[in-house]
ZAMARGU-4260 file (C-alpha; in steps of 0.2 Angstrom, whole numbers, plus 5000, padded with zeros to 4 digits):
<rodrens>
0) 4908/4659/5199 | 4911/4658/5183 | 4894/4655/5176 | 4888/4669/5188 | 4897/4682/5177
5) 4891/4674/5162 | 4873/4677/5169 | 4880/4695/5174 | 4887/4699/5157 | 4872/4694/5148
10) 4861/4706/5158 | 4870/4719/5154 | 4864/4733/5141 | 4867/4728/5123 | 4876/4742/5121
15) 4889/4741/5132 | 4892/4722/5125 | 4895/4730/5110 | 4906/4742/5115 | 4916/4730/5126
20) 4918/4719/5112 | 4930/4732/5101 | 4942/4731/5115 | 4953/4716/5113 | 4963/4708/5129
25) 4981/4713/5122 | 4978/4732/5117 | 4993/4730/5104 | 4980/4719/5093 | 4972/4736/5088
30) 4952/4738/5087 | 4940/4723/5083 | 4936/4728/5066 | 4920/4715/5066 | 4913/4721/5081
35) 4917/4739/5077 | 4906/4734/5062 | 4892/4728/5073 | 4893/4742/5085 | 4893/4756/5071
40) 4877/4747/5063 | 4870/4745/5081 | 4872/4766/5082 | 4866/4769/5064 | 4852/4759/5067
45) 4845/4764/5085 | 4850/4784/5085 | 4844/4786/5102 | 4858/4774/5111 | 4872/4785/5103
50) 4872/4798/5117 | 4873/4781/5129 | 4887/4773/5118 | 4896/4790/5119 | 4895/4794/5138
55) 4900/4773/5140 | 4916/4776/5129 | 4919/4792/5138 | 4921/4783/5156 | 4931/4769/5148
60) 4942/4781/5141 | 4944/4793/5157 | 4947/4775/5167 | 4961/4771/5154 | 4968/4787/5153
65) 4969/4787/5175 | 4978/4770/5173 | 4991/4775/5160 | 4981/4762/5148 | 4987/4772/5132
70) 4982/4759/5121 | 4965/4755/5124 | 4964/4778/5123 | 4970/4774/5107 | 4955/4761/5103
75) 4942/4771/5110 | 4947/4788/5100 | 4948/4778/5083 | 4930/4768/5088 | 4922/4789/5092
80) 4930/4796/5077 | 4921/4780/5065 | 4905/4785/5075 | 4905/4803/5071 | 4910/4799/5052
85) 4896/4787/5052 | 4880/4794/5060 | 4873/4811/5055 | 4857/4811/5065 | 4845/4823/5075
90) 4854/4812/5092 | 4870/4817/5086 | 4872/4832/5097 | 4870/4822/5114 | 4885/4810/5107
95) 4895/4826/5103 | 4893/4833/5118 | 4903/4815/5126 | 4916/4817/5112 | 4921/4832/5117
100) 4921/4828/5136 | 4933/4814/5129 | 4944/4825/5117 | 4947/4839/5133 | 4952/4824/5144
105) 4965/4819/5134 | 4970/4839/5132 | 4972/4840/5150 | 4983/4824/5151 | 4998/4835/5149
110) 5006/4820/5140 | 5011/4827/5121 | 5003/4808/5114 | 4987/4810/5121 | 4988/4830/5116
115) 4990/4826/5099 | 4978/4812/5098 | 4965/4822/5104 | 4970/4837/5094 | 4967/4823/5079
120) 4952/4819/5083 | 4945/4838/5087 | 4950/4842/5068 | 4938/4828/5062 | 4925/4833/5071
125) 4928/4852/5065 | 4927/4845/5046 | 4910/4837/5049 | 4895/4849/5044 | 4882/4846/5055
130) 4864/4847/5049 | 4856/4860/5062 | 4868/4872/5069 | 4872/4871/5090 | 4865/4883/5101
135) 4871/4877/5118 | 4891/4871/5113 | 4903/4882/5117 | 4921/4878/5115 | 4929/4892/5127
140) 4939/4878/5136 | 4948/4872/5120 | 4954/4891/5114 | 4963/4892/5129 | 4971/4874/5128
145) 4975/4874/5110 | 4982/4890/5116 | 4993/4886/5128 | 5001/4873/5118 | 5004/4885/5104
150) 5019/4892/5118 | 5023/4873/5122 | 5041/4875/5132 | 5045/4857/5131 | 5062/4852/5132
155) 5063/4840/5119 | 5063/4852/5104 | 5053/4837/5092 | 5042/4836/5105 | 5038/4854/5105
160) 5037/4857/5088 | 5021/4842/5089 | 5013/4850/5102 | 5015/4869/5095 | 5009/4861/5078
165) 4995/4851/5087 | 4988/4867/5096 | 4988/4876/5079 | 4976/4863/5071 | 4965/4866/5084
170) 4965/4883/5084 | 4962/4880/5066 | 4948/4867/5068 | 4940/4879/5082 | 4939/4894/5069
175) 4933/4884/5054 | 4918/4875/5066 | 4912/4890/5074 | 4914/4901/5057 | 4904/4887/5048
180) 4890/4887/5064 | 4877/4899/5065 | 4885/4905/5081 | 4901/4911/5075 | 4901/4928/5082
185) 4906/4920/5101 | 4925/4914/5094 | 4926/4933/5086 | 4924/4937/5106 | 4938/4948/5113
190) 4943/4935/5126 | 4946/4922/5113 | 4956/4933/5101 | 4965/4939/5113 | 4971/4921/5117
195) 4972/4915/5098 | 4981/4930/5086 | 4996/4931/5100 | 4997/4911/5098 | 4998/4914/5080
200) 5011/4927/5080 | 5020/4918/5093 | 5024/4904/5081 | 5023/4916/5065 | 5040/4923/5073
205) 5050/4908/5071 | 5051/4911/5050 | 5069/4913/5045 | 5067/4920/5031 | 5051/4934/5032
210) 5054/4943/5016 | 5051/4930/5004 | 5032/4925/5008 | 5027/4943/5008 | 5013/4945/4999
215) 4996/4936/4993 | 4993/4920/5002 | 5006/4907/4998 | 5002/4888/4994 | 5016/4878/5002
220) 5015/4859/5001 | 5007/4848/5014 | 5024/4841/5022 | 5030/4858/5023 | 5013/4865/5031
225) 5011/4850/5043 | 5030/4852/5047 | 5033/4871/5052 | 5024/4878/5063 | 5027/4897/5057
230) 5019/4891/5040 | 5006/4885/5049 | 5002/4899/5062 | 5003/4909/5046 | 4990/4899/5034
235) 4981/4898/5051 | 4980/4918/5054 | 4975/4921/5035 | 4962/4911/5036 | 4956/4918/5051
240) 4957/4936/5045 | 4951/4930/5029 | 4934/4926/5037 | 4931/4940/5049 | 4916/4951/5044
245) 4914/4970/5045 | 4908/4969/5064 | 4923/4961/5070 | 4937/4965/5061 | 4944/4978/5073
250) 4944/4962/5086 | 4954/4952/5075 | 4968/4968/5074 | 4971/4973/5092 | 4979/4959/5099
255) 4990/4958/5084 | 4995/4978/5093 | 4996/4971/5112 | 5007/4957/5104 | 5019/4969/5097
260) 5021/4981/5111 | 5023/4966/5123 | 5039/4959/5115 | 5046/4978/5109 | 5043/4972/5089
265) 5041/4989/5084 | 5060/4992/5080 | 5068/4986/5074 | 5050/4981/5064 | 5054/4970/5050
270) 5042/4958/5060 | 5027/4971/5061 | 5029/4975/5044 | 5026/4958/5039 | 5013/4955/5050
275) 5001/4969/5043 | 5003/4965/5026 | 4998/4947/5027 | 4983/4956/5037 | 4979/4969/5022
280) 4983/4954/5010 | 4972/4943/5018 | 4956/4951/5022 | 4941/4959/5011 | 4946/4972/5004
285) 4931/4984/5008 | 4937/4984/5025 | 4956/4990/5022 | 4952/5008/5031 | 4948/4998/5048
290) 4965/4993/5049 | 4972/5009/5045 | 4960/5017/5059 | 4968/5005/5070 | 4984/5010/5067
295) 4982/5028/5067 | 4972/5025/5084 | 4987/5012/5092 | 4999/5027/5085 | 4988/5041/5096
300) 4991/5031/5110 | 5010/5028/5108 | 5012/5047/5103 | 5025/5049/5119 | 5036/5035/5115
305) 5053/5033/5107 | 5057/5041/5088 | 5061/5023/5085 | 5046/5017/5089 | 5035/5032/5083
310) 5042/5028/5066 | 5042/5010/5066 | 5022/5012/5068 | 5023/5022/5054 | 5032/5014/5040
315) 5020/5000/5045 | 5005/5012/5041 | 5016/5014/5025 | 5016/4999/5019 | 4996/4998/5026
320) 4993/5013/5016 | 5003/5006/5000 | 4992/4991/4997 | 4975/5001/5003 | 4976/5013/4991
325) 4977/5001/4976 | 4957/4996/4984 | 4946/5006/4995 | 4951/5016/5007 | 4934/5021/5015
330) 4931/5037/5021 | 4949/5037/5032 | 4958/5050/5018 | 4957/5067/5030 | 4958/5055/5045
335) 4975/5048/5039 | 4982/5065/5034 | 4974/5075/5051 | 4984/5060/5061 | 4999/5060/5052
340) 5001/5080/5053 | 4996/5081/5071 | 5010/5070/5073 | 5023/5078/5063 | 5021/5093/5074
345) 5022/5084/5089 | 5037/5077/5084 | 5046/5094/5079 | 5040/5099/5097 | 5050/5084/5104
350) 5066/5089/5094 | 5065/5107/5100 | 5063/5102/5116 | 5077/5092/5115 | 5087/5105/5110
355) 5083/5114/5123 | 5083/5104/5139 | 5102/5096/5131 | 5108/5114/5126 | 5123/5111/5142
360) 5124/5090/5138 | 5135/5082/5126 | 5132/5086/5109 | 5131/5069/5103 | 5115/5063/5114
365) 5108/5079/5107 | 5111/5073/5087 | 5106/5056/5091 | 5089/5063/5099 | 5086/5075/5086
370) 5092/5063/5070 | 5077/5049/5079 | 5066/5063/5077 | 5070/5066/5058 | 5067/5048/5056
375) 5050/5050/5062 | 5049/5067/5054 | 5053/5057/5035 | 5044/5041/5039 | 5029/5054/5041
380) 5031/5063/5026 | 5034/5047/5013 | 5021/5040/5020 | 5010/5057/5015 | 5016/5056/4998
385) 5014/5039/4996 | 4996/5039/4999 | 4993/5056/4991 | 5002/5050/4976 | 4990/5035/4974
390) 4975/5046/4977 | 4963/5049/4963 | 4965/5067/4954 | 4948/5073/4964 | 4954/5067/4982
395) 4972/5071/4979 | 4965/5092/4976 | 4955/5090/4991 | 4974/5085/5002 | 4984/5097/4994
400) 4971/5109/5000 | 4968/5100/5018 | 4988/5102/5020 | 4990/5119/5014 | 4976/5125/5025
405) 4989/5116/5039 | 5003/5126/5033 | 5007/5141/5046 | 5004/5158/5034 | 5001/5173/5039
410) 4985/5180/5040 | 4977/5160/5040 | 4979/5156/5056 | 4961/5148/5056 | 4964/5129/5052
415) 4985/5129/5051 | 4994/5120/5063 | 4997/5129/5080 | 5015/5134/5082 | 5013/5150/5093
420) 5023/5140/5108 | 5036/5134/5096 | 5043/5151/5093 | 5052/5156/5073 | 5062/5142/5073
425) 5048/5128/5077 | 5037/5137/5065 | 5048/5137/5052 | 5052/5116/5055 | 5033/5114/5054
430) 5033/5125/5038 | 5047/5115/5030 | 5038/5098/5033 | 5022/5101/5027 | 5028/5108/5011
435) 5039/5093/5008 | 5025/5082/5012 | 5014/5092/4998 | 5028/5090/4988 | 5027/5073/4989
440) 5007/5073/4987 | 5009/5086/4969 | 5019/5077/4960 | 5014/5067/4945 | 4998/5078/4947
445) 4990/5081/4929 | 4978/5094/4931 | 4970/5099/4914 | 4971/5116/4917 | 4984/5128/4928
450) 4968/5136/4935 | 4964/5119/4943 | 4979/5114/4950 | 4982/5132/4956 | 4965/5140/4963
455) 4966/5157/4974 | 4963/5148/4990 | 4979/5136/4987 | 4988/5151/4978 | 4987/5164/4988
460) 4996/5155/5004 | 5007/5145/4992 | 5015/5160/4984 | 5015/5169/5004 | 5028/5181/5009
465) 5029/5171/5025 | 5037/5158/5015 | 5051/5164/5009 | 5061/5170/5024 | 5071/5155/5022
470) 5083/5148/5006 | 5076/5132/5009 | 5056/5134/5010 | 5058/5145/4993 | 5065/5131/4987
475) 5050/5120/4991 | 5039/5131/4985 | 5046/5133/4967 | 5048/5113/4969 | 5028/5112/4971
480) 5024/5126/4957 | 5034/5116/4946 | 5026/5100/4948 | 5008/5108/4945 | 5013/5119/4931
485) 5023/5106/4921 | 5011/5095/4912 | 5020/5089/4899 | 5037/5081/4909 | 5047/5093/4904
490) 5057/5098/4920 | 5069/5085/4918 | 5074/5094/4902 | 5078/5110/4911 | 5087/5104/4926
495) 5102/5114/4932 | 5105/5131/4925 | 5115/5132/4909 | 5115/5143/4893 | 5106/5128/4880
500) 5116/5131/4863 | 5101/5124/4854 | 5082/5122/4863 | 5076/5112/4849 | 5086/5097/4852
505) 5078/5096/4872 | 5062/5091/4861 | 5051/5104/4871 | 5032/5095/4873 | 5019/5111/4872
510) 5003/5113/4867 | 4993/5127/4863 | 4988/5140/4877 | 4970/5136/4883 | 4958/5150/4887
515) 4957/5147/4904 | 4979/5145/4903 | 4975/5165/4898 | 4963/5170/4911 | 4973/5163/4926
520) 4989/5172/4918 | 4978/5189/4918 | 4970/5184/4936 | 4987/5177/4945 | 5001/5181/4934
525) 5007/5197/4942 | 5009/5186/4959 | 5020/5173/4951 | 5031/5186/4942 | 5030/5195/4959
530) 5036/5178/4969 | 5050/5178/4954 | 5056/5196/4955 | 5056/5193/4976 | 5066/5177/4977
535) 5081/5185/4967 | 5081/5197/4980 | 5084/5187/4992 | 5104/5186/5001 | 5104/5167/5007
540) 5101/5161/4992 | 5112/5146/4982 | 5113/5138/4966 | 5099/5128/4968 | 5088/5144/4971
545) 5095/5151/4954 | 5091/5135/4945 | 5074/5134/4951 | 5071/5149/4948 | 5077/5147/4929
550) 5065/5131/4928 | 5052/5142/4935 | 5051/5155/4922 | 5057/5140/4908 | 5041/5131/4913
555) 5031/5147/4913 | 5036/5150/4893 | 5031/5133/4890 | 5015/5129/4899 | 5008/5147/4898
560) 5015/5162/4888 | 5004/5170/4874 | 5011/5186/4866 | 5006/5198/4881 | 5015/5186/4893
565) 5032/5185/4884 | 5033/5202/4885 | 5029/5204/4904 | 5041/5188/4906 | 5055/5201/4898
570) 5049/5217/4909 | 5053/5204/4921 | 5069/5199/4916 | 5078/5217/4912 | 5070/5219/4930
575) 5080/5207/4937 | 5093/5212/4927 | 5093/5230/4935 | 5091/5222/4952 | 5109/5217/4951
580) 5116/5233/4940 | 5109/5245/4953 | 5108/5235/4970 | 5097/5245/4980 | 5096/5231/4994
585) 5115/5230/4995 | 5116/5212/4990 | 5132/5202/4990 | 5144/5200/4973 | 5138/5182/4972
590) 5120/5184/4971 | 5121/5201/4959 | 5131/5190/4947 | 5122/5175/4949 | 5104/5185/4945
595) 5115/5192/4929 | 5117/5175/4925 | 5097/5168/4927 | 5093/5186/4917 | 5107/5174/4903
600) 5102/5159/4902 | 5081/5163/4902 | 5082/5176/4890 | 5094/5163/4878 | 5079/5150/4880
605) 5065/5162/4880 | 5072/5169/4861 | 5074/5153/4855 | 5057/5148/4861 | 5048/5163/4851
610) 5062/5162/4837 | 5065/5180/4832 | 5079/5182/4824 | 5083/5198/4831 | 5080/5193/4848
615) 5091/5180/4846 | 5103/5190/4839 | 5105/5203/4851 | 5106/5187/4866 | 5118/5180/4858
620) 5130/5193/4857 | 5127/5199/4873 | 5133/5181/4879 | 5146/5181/4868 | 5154/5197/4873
625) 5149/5191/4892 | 5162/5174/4888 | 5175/5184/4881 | 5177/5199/4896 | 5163/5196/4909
630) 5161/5176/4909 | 5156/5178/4929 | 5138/5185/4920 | 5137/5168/4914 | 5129/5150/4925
635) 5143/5139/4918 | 5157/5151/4927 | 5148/5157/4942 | 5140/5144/4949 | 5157/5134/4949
640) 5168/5131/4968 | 5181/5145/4964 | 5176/5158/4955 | 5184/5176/4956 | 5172/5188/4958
645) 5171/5207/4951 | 5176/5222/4963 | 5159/5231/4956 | 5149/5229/4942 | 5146/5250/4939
650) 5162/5250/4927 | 5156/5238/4916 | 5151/5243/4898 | 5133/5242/4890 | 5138/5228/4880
655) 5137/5217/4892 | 5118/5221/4898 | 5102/5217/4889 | 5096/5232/4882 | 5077/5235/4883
660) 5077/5248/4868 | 5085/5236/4858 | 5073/5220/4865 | 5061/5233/4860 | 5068/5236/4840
665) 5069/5217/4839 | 5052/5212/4844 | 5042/5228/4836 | 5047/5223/4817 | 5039/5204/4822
670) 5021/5210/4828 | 5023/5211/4846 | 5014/5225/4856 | 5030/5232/4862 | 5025/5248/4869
675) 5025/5240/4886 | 5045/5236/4886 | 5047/5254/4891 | 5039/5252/4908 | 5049/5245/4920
680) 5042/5232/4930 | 5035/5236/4948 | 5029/5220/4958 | 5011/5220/4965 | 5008/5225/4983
685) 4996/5214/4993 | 4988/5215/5011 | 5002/5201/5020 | 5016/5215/5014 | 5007/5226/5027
690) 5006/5213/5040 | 5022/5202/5037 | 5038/5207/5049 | 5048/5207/5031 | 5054/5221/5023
695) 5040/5229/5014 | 5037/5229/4994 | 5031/5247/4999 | 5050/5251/5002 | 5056/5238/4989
700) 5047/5250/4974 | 5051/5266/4984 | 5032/5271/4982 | 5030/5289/4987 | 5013/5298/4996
705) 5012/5316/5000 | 5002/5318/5014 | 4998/5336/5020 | 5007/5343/5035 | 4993/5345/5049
710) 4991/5357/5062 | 5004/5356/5074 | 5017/5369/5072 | 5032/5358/5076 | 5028/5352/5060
715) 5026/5369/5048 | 5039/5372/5038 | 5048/5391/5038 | 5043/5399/5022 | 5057/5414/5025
720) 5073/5408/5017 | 5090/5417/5014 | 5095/5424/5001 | 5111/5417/4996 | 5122/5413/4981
725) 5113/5394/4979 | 5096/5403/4982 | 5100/5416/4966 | 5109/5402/4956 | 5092/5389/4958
730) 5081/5406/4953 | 5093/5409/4936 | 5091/5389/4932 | 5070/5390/4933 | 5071/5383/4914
735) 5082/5368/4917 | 5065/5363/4934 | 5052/5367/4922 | 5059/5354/4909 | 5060/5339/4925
740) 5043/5344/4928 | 5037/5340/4910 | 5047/5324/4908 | 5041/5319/4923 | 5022/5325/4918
745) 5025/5314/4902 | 5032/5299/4910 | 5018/5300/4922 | 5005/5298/4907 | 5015/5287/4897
750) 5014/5275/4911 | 4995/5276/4914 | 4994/5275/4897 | 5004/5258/4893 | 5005/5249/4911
755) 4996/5237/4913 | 4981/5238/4924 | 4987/5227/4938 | 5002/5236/4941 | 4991/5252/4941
760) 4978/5248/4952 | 4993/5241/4963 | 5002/5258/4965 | 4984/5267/4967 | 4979/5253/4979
765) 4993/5258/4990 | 4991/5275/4990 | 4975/5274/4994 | 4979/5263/5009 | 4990/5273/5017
770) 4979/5288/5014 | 4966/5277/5023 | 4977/5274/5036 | 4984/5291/5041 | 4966/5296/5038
775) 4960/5284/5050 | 4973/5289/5064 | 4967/5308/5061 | 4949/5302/5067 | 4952/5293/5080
780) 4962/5308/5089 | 4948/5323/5085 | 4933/5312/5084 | 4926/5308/5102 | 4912/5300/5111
785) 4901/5313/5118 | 4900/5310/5137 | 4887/5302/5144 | 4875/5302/5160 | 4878/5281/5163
790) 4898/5286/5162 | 4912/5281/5151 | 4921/5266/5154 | 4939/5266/5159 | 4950/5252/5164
795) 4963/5251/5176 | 4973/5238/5185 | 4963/5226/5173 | 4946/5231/5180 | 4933/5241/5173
800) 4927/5258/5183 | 4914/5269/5176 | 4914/5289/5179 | 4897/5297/5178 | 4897/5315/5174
805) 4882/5326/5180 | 4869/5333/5168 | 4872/5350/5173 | 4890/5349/5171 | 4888/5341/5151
810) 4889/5356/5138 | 4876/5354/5124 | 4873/5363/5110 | 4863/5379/5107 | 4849/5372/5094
815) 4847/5358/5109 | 4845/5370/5124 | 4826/5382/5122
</rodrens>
């Protein structure tokens, strides 16, 4: 019987003899390195036996793998790894195709030895480059396995660690062959990254300490990468990211989203931070803005979620934003902003509505709701002014306009935010968010010139009536002035309100005013002093109004006074000042002695600014006098917690006022054009003063038009009067009329002579608009439609009737009847 195997053996293919041979009888005596040699010279030499080599080990191997025979499994991986190291032929792929027949039985053995061995062997083969690229392989079955042992639950923790650090290798063998293979778009599939990222992310969670490997890619050593598999899953995941391409980026990104909503990582969302800015880190810079786009799109989609989770996506677009904008951002700029807007109103709807609906709960579940909602109200707004702030000057004009086109004004209802269904108080939320979000997005803006950083279009809403019905929005607005007018840094020297002993030692930056400084002071001027004279007017304001307003006119000296604007800077002021002597809109103690005390302390730093001596002189004294017997004129006394307030201010004696005439003597003898001083300052009336719901400037400046009494005799006025003693004692006095008459004739021409010519065309404009208007109701009562044969159109009951009239019953005129 014996000799009959031998005659049976020796008929058998070589190349089974030669694989048979490797094995030795005890498997612990390893592979037969001679015949190993002969076999892998066999191969080399006859290409076309590999594939018959490889599918002969292959059924060995599934035999031994059956039988529990792990140490021949062992010989027959090491004898196909020295086989694929040594033969790079055309035959090849037939052999690869048994390899990886062999490599996915040992995956499915479920025990963690052959996983790993496997997982070994898959990486070698993923390091060979193959000379002509494989259009038939597909490796769909080994994503999924080298997935699911990413989530290895093993009991045994060393054990699970292996396995989890086995099924990243192969996740990572599987990217780098199919990156490197013609065919690499299949592993950027949705099916397989859906399966790889969360496997990634999965193990990425484990790092203990997440903060300090933020950043560029880091280089840990080999032990510690081989050994932790959150360093792993991270190289793994940057390296992924790192390869994907333009056309399947976004593919790459979402899972990373599914992942985090799944396991509720968005708060708290230290993890999520991280996460995306090893992805912004990681890939090409060119394709930051696809990321943002799928942020801004996964933050459309959770728009009805928690505050917490609202904002947790949005400090995660922060720190997105924060390293994009060091790069390209694409073309994602008005998308980002649009987004984020759309948002911010959605979340001031949720915070009124929860007012609302909680007005009979407990007060605390309401705060809590509405304090969420200011968290995702602020998160917003940093993360506008972050990446405005990083915007180039060009782009960062183009936002500033884009969000105060948002802003709710009236009269632009066009392209601002709808708030008609949030009523004044939602309006006014909305209002207050965008301006602090353009707050954020002005400042360390440089223009070269006010003209650019202020054109009519931004301007004209900015400086809006409608925003300044509240203390705090005409705070925002002065905020925003002030960082597009100040271009030399020198707000920081005129914080708080205060009377400077000595301006000189602030070390003031200026330059000289450019022509186009002059022609936006000639063009707009009249609607900053106007914004000015209205905001001291105002009865809710506090300190910080007062001291804005200071910095305001301090900065408007600075940046863009010539001669002509000091000395409407001073009409101005001794305006102001009159506001609080005469207090026509019955305004409270504080407020009249707090204007007294802005008139103070900008005229001290305007005369030291133009350094007349007279000037200065006559402040000074007026300050002096102020300390000794008025000192609640003065900011450093008014503006403290308790301070004891005058009865009345009509006692008072001139000394303590600035005196125009003197202003006037002061500045004449230094070559100023003073002949102006001696009319008062009236504020320019616009169109929104018709239209606002505010008081209007027309009643402010007490603005009289005669209009002629019409026809209606309830309306005429007796001419007959009694004769009485007054009636004879007014006929005696004729001379004492006749003299008003002229000093008002001459005060009438002085001004038209002196004013300037905004301040006149104002006062005309408004006459002539109310004349237009009274003119235009007269019209519309005598001017009627003759009547018509087709009817005339009356609607009742919301439907539309038409009553013909008869041609014999229409009266026409005589020249039209023959």
């Amino acid at each position: 019987s014996a000799g009959v195997c031998c005659c049976c053996a020796a008929l058998r293919p070589r190349y089974k003899r030669l694989v048979d041979n490797i094995f030795p009888e005890d498997p612990k005596d390893g592979l037969v390195k001679a015949d190993m040699e002969k076999l892998t010279f066999y191969a080399v030499s006859a290409p076309e036996k590999l594939d018959r080599i490889g599918a002969y080990l292959a059924e060995r191997l599934s035999r031994d793998v059956v039988r529990h025979r792990y140490g021949y499994v062992l010989i027959a991986m090491e004898a196909l790894d020295q086989l694929l190291m040594a033969c790079h032929s055309q035959s090849i792929k037939p052999f690869v195709e048994s390899f990886l027949h062999m490599v996915a039985k040992l995956l499915e053995s479920g025990e963690p030895k052959l996983q790993v061995l496997g997982t070994n062997s898959f990486v070698k083969f993923a390091n060979i480059e193959e000379d002509t690229p494989s259009y038939h392989r597909r490796y769909d079955f080994f994503v999924s396995q080298f997935s699911a042992m990413c989530h290895s639950c093993d009991h045994d923790p060393e054990i699970q660690t292996e396995i989890r650090i086995a099924g990243i290798r192969g996740i990572q063998g599987v990217v780098r062959k199919t990156v490197n293979d013609e065919l690499r778009a299949t592993i950027w599939e949705p099916q397989h990254m859906d399966k790889i990222v969360p496997s990634l992310l999965f193990n990425m969670q484990k790092i203990e300490d997440i903060d300090s490997r933020i950043g560029p890619p880091s280089s840990p050593t080999g032990g510690e990468k081989e050994e932790n598999p959150a360093l792993l899953a991270e190289n793994c995941f940057r390296e992924l990211l790192g390869r994907a391409t333009y056309g399947n980026m976004n593919n790459a990104v979402r899972p990373v989203f599914a992942h985090l909503d799944h396991h509720r990582l968005w708060d708290p969302n230290e993890f999520a931070v991280s996460c995306f800015k090893i992805i912004m880190y990681s890939i090409q810079a060119q394709y930051s803005h696809h990321v943002i786009q799928e942020i801004l799109r996964h933050l459309d989609v959770r728009k009805r979620d928690s505050p917490r989770v609202r904002a947790g996506i949005i400090q995660v677009l922060l720190e997105a934003v924060a390293i994009a904008a060091k790069g390209s951002v694409g073309p994602t700029v008005l998308e980002v902003f649009n987004t984020l807007l759309k948002h911010l109103r959605i979340s001031v709807e949720f915070e009124l509505g929860d007012r609302r609906s909680s007005a009979g709960s407990a007060a605390f579940s309401t705060s809590s709701k509405e304090s969420d909602e200011r968290i995702v109200q602020n998160a917003i707004i940093q993360t506008i002014g972050f990446f405005g702030s990083n915007l180039p000057d060009y782009q960062r004009s183009e936002i500033m306009m884009f969000i105060m086109g948002k802003v709710p004004v009236l009269g632009t209802i066009s392209q601002s935010l709808d708030t008609s269904h949030l009523g004044d108080l939602g309006t006014r939320r909305i209002q207050i968010m965008l301006l602090r979000s353009l707050l954020m997005v002005t400042s360390g803006y440089k223009a070269t010139t006010v003209t650019n950083a202020l054109p009519p279009p931004f301007l004209d809403p900015l400086l809006s009536p409608s925003l300044m019905e509240d203390s705090e929005l005409r705070q925002l607005v002065l905020e925003i002035l002030h960082n597009l007018i100040d271009r030399h840094d020198n707000r920081a020297k005129l914080r708080g309100i205060r009377i400077i002993p000595d301006v000189s030692d602030l070390k003031i930056k200026r330059d000289k005013i450019s022509r186009q400084d002059v022609s936006f002071m000639k063009k707009h001027g009249q609607q900053l002093y106007r914004h000015i004279y209205l905001g001291c007017k105002e009865e809710d304001n506090v300190q910080k109004n007062f001291e804005l307003l200071f910095t305001s006119l301090a900065l408007t000296t600075i940046e863009l006074a010539n001669e002509e604007v000091v000395i409407d800077l001073i009409r101005l002021a001794i305006a102001l000042q009159d506001i609080a002597i005469i207090n026509e809109d019955n305004l409270p103690m504080f407020n009249r002695c707090g204007v007294m005390a802005l008139v103070a302390a900008y005229l001290n730093f305007l005369s030291q600014m133009i350094a007349v001596p007279a000037f200065c002189q006559h402040v000074s004294k007026v300050i002096e006098t102020r300390s000794l017997e008025a000192s609640y004129f003065l900011p450093e006394t008014i503006f403290k917690d308790k301070c004891n307030l005058p009865k009345s201010l009509e006692k008072h004696e001139k000394d303590l006022f600035f005196l125009t005439n003197k202003i006037a003597e002061s500045l004449g003898g230094s070559g100023y054009s003073v002949e102006r001083l001696s009319v008062p300052y009236v504020p320019q009336v616009t169109d929104e003063d018709r239209l606002s719901r505010r008081k209007s400037i027309v009643d402010t400046v007490s603005i009289q038009v005669d209009i002629l009494p019409g026809n209606n005799t309830d309306d005429k006025v007796d001419n007959t009067e009694e004769i009485t003693f007054e009636a004879l004692k007014k006929a005696i006095d004729n001379n004492g009329l006749e003299e008003q008459e002229k000093e008002k004739r001459r005060l009438v021409i002085e001004k038209f002579q002196k004013a300037p010519f905004e301040e006149i065309a104002a006062q005309c404009e408004t006459k002539a608009n109310l004349l237009h208007d009274r003119l235009a109701q007269i019209l519309e009562l005598t001017i009627r439609p003759p009547p018509s044969p087709s009817g005339t159109m009356t609607i009742t009951a919301g439907h539309a009737h038409y009553q013909s009239v008869p041609v014999y019953e229409m009266k026409f005129p005589d020249l039209c009847v023959y």
